[in-house]
N, C-alpha and C positions, 0 to 999 in steps of 0.2 A: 322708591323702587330699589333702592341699592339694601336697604332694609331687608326686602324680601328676595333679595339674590344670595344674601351671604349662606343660605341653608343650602344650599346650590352648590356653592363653591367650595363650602366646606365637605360636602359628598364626594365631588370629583376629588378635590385635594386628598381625600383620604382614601379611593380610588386607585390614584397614580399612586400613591405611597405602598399599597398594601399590592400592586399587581407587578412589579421588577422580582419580588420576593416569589411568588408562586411558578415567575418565569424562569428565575433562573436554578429551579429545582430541578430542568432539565439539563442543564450545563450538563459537561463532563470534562472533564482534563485531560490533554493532551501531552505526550512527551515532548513537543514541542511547540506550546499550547499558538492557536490564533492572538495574535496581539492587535488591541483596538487602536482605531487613531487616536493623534493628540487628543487632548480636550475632552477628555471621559473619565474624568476622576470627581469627585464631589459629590453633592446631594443631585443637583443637576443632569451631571456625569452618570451615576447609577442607574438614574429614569431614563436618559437617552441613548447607553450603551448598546441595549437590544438591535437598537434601529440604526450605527452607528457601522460605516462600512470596517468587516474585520480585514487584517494584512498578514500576510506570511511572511516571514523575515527573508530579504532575498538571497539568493544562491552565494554559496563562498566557495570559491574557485581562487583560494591560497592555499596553499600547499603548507605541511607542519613543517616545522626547523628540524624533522628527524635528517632529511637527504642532505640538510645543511651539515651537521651534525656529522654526517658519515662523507663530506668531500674533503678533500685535501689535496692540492693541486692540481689541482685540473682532473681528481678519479676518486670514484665513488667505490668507497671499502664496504664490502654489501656482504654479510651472514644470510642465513636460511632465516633467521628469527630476524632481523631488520627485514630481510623482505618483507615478513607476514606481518610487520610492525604498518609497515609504510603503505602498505595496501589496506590493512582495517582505516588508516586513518585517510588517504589521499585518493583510493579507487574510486572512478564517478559510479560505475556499475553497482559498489557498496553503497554511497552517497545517492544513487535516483533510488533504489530502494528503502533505504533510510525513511522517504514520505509515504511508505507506503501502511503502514500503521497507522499514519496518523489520519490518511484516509480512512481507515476504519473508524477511526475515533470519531471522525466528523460523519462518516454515515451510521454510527450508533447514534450520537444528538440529533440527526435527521429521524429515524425512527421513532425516539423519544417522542417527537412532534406529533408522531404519526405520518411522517411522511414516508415516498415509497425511497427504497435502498436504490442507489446507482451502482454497487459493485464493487469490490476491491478488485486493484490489479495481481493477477498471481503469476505471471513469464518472469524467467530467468535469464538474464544474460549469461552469453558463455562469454568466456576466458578467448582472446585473440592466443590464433594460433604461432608456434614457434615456426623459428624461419627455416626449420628444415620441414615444414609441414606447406608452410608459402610456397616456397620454391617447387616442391614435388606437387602440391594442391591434394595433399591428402590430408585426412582426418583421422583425430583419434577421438574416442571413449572420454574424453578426459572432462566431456563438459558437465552439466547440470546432471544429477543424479536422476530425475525426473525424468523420463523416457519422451513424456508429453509435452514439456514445458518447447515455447517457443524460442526465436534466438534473440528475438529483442524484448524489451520493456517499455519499448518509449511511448508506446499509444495504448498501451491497455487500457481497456475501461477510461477512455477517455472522459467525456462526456456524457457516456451513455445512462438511460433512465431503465432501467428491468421492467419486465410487465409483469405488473401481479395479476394472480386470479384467485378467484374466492369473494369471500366476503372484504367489502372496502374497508380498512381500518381507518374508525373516525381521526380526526384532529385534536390531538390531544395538548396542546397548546391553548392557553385557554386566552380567550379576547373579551375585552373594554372596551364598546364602542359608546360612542356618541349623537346626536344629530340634534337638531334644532330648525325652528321656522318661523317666519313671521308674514303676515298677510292681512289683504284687504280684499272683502268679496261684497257683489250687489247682487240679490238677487230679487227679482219683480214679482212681485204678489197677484194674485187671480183673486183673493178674497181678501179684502182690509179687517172684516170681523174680527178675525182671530188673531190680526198681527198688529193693527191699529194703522197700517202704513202700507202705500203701495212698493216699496221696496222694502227691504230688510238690509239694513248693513252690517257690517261683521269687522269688527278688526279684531286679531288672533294673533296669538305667541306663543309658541311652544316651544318644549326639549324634553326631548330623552337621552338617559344612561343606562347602560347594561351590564350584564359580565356574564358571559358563559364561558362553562366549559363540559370535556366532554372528559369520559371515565373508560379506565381498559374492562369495565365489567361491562360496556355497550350501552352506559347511561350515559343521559346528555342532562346537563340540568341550566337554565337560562333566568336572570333576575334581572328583571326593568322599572325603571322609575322614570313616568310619565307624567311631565307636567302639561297642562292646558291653562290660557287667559283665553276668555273671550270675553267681548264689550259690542252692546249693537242697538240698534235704534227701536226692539221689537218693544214699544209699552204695553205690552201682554204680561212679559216676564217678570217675576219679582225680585228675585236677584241681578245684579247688573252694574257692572261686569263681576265674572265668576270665576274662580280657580277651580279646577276640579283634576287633581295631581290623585296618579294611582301607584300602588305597588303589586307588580304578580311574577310570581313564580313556576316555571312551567318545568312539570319534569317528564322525561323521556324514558323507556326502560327498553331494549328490544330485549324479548325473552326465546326465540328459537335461533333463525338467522343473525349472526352476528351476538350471540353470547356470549359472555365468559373470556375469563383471563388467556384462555390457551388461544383463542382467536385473534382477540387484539392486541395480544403483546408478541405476534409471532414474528416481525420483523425487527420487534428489538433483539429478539432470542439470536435469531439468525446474524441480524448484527452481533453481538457480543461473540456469537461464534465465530464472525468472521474478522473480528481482532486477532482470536488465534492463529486463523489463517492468515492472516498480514505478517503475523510473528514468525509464521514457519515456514513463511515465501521469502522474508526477511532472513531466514536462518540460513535457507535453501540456497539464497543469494551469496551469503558468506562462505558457503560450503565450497562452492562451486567458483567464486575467485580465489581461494585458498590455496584448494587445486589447482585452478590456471596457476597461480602465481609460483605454485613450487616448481609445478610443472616444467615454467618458463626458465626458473632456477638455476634447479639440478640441466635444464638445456643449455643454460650459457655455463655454469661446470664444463658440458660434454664438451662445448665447443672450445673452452679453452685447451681442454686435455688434447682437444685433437689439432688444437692448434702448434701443440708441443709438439707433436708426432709428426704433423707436416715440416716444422721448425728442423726438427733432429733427421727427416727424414731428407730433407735440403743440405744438410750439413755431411749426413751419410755418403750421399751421392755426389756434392760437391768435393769431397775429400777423395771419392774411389775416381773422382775424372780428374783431379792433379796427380793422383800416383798414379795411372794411365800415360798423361801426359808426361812425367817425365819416364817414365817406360819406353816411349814412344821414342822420345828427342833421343835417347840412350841406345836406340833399334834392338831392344831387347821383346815388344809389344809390333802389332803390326799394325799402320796405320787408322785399320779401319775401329778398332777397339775404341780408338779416343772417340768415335764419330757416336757409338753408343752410350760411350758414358756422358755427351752432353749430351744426349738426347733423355738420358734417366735425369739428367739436373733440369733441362725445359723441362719434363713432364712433372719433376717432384714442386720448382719455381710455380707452376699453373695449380697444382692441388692446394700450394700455401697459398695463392692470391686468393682462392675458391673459401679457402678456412677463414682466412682472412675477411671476408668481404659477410662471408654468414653470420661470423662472432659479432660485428658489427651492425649486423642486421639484427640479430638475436639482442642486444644492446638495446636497439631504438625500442621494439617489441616490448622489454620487459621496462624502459625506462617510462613508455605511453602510460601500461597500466599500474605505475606508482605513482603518475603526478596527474593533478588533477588540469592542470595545460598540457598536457604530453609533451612534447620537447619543442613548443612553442617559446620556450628561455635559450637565448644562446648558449650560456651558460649550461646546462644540463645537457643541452644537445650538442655539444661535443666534447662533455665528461665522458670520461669512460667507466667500466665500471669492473673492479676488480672483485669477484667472488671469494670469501673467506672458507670456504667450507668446502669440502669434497664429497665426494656421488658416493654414497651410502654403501655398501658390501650388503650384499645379498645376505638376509635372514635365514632363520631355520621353520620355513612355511610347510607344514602338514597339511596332508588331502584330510587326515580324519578332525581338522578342525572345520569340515562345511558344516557340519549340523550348528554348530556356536555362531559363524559367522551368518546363515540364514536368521537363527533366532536375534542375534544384536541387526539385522536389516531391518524385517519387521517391526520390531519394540521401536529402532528409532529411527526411520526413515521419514525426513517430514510433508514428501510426497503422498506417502499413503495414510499421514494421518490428515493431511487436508483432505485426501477420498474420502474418507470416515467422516469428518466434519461435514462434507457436502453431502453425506448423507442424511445426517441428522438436520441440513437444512430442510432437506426437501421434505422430511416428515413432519417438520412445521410447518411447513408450508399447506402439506396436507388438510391440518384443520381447517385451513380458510375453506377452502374447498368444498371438505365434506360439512361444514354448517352451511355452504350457498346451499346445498339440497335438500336443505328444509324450507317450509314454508315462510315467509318475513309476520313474525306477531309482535308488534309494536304498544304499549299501555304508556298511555299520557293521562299524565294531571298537571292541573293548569288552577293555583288561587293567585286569587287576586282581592285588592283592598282598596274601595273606592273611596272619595269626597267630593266635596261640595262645600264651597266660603265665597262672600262675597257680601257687597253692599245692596240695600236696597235702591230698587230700579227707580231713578230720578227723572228718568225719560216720559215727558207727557203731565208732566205733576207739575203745571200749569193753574194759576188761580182763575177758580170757577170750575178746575177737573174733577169730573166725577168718580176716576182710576181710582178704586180700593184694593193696597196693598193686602196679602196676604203672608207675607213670606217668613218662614220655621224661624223664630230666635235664636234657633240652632246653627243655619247654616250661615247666619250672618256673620262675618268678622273677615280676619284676612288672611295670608298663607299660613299664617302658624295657625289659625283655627283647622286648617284642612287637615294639615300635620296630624292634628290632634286627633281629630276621627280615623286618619288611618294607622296612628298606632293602638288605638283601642280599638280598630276591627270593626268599626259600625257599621258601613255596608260590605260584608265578605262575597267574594263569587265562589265558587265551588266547580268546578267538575272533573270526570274521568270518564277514559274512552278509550276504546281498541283500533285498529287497524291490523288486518289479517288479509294478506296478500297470499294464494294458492298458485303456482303457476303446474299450468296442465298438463304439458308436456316438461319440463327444466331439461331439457335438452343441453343447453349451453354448460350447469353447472354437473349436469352429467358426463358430459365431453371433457372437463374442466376434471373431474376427479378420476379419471378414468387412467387421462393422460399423465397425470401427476404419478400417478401407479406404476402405469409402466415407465417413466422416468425413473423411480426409485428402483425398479427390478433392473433397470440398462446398469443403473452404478452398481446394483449389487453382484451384478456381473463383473461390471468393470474392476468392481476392483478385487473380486476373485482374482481375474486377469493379469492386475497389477502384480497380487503376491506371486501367483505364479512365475511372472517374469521377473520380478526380484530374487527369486532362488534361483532360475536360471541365471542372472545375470550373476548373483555373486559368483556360483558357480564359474561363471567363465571368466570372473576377475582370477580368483583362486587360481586356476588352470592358469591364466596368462603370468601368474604371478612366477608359477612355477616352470611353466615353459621358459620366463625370460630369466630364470635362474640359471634354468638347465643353459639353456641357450649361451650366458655371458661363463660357465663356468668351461663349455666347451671354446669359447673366444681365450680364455685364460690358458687352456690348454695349448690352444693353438698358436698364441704368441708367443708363449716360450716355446714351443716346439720350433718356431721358425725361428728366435731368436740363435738357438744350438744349432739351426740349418744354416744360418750365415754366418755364423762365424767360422764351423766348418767349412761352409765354402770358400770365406775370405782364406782361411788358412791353404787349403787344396790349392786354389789358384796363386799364394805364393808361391807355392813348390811348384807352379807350372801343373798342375794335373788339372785344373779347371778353367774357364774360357771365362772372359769379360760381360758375354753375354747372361753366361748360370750366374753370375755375381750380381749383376743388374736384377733378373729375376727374381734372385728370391730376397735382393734388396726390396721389390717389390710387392713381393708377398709378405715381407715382415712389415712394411708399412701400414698394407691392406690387413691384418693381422692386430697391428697393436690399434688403426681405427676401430678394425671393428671388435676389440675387445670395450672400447671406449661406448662406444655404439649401443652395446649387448647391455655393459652398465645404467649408460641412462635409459635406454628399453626398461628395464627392471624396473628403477625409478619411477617411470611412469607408469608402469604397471601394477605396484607398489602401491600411487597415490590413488589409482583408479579404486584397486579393492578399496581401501580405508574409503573414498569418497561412495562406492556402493552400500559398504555397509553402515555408513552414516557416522565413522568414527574419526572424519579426518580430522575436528575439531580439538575433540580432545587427543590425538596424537599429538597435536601441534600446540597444544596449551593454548586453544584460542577462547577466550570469554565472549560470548557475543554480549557482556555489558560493554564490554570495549568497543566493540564493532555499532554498537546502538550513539554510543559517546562519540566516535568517530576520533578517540584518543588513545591508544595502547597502551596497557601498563607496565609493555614490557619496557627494560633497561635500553639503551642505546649504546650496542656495542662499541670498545676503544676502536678506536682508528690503529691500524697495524703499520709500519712502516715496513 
């Protein structure tokens, strides 16, 4: 028996050998590929990988040594370039999109299979707002470049499955199955003549092996090797017991419904397109903390400068209420003067506690979106953080560069080149559709190669029996005799055959292609829609650029104009020509004055990073590689520490 199993075992063994190879044609590589569990290396390893649960490496929530790098007693020495350093590497916002590629990747190897696509996620997080945005509860312009994108990421495309329509695309994944049986059967006889016996018994053992697979040209092709033992009491038969092992080949072809390469490989297409789009939701992602991050920046800049201004402006006021006071002790001032000049020192004391408390605010804000615990460290959470860089000076922005900055939106906005992409999905998708409305014509061929081996029937060969054996020399012997016949093809089957399925009304795949149409006409709308709002919108970055120009230029005027107003008036009211009150006042105007020249600057700043992020250039203004942003490591330098 063990004799005639090894032909057996040596099929499957070369089975398992030759089907790890044809599986893993569908791999593909990931940037941060699926890693198997232990115990999947070897020859063993290779065969059981498939089946073998894969793991994602878990989350790292440590932070780089760059904020280490940039602290020195107790304050963190922070450039415009360390910021954008420490956000490519430490933002979770950059870090949850980071997988979002590689979801494509694995729904391309889902495709590969033939399975249906679940969806990449494409929402943008914004940038948390500054705390002069907190406190007022207003918004700016400054988020995602994307008009559409929503404000979180965390649940897109979760788990969801898409429905496809059209024609089903087979499983291209191809399978080795198995099965085996073994049995005893009795069955009772009506007539002994022909069977010699009023029961007939049967003991049986069988097994089959197979392998199909299926083709993106809509063929299926399937190979089986069926073994059969029977052995039974019938002394009719002249062999006994028999092998009768076959081999057949059945192919499949559909030639209308579900045809051709454009049909079944249209979810890979759409996958492989929708890696692109992983990349440029991925990019979009970058773009858009970039911006927050400058954003939040050039804001703790503003708030220190104005924290100066409140500083000098306490110092102002506190100085003009001691010469008051001894004015007063001297009876050369009249009482009530000193009463206003500490009322300008409480009110200048309240505006610094107010600068004071924002700067601080502004602090935690930008310290959240650098680390990847936000100020979960003691340690960081009450680091302060000193900015190295100062608020930009207004450029020389022209209204006649709109035509330039329209045409760099378009070229490279990566919102409207995922609209373009999802168009070209859905025109794949079309095919499936327009082949459901053809009729299903299906051509099968089916050979097969039969045997027959065995001993002569010993059952009833009894002395005195009159049973004369008959049985072919031919079919006598044992499994390798059967062998033998069926690679010389002695008994072949043959056939071919159609099936043509007409449906009379296809109503469904009518509705099916119809709607897919006007889907594609909505986006080709849409994203008319989109360019046009992308001109508008540069358009009103431009203008804002230039408003907040004009704007801080007229702040520049106005503080030094107020600056020559009070020293005049400090001077007048030494000669007695002017009152404690005018000296107060335009003390107060020169404060309000040099804030809001402060004010007017970072306005511009942010107005600044708005254009660049509309027209999709903030990246390369800021030297940002998004190899770095993918590495989740900057290549930039790590500024000296200043004392």
């Amino acid at each position: 028996m063990m004799k005639r199993a090894q032909p057996i075992l040596a099929l499957v063994l070369s089975a398992l050998m030759s089907a790890p190879a044809g599986l893993a044609q569908q791999a593909v590589g990931l940037d941060k590929p699926l890693v198997p569990v232990a115990g999947g290396t070897g020859f063993i390893g290779s065969l059981s990988r498939p089946y073998r649960t894969p793991e994602v490496a878990p989350v790292n929530l440590s932070n780089s040594n760059r904020l280490e790098a940039l602290t020195k007693a107790g304050k963190i020495y922070l450039s415009l370039d360390d910021t954008i350093a420490i956000a490519l590497e430490n933002n979770l916002d950059i870090e949850l999109s980071r997988y979002t590629p590689q979801i494509a990747q694995v729904d391309l190897l889902r495709a590969q299979a033939g399975g249906l696509l679940r969806g990449v996620p494409t929402a943008v997080r914004q940038t948390a707002n500054s705390a002069l945005q907190v406190a007022t509860g207003g918004t700016t312009e400054r988020g995602s470049a994307n008009a559409t994108t929503s404000g979180t990421a965390d649940a897109s495309s979760g788990g969801t499955v898409i429905t496809q329509t059209g024609v089903a695309i087979p499983n291209l994944d191809p399978t080795l199955f198995f099965g085996g049986s073994m049995g005893h059967s009795s069955r009772p006889q009506a007539n002994t003549v022909t069977t010699g016996a009023t029961a007939l018994l049967f003991d049986s053992r069988s097994f089959q092996t197979g392998y199909q697979q299926s083709f993106l040209t809509g063929t299926t092709a399937s190979v089986g090797w069926n073994n059969s033992w029977v052995k039974s009491n019938n002394v009719r038969s002249d062999i006994n017991p028999s092998w009768s092992p076959n081999i057949n080949l059945q192919l499949t072809q559909r030639l209308l419904q579900g045809f051709g390469f454009a049909v079944n490989n249209r979810n890979i297409r759409v996958a492989r397109n929708n890696i692109r789009v992983s990349d440029l939701t991925f990019k979009q992602q970058v773009m858009t903390t970039v911006a927050g991050v400058v954003n939040l920046y050039w804001d703790l800049v503003s708030f220190n400068e104005d924290l100066k201004v409140k500083l000098k402006a306490v110092d102002v006021a506190q100085k003009f209420y001691e010469e008051n006071k001894i004015q007063v002790e001297v009876g050369t001032l009249a009482p009530i003067e000193i009463v206003r000049a500490e009322a300008r020192v409480a009110q200048a004391q309240q505006d610094l506690t107010n600068s004071e408390t924002s700067l601080m605010q502004q602090e935690t804000i930008l310290k959240n979106a650098l680390s990847r615990t936000g100020v979960a460290s003691p340690t960081l959470a009450e680091a302060r953080i000193v900015p190295t860089d100062t608020l930009t000076q207004p450029a020389n922005d022209q209204v006649d560069k709109l035509a330039e900055l329209v045409e760099t939106a378009l070229a490279s906005r990566p919102d409207l080149e995922q609209t373009k992409i999802g168009m070209d999905n859905t025109k794949i998708g079309i095919a499936g559709s327009r082949s459901q409305l053809r009729p299903s014509l299906d051509v099968n061929a089916n050979f097969q190669n039969n045997s027959l081996s065995g001993s002569v029937n010993e059952v009833g060969n009894t002395p005195g029996s009159t049973i004369i054996r008959n049985a072919d020399p031919y079919f006598i012997g044992g499994y390798g005799n059967a062998l033998s016949q069926l690679f010389r093809r002695n008994f072949p089957d043959y056939s071919v055959g159609f099936q043509l399925n007409i449906p009379i009304r296809n109503r469904t795949a009518q509705a099916d292609y119809i709607r897919d149409q006007i889907t594609l006409r909505q986006q080709q709308i849409a994203a008319q829609r989109q360019m046009n709002d992308i001109r508008v919108s540069v358009q009103n970055s431009l203008i804002a650029v230039i408003q907040a120009k004009a704007r801080y230029l007229s702040a520049l005027k106005e503080r030094t104009l107020q600056e020559r107003t009070l020293d005049a008036e400090n001077k007048k009211y030494a000669l007695g020509a002017s009152t404690a009150f005018q000296v107060v006042q335009t003390q107060r105007d020169m404060a309000q004055a040099q804030a809001g020249e402060v004010a007017a600057l970072a306005a511009y700043s942010r107005a600044r990073v708005q254009l660049d992020l509309t027209t999709a250039t903030i990246l390369s203004r800021y030297k940002v590689e998004i190899a770095d942003a993918k590495a989740g490591k900057s290549s930039r330098p790590v500024q000296p520490v200043r004392n």
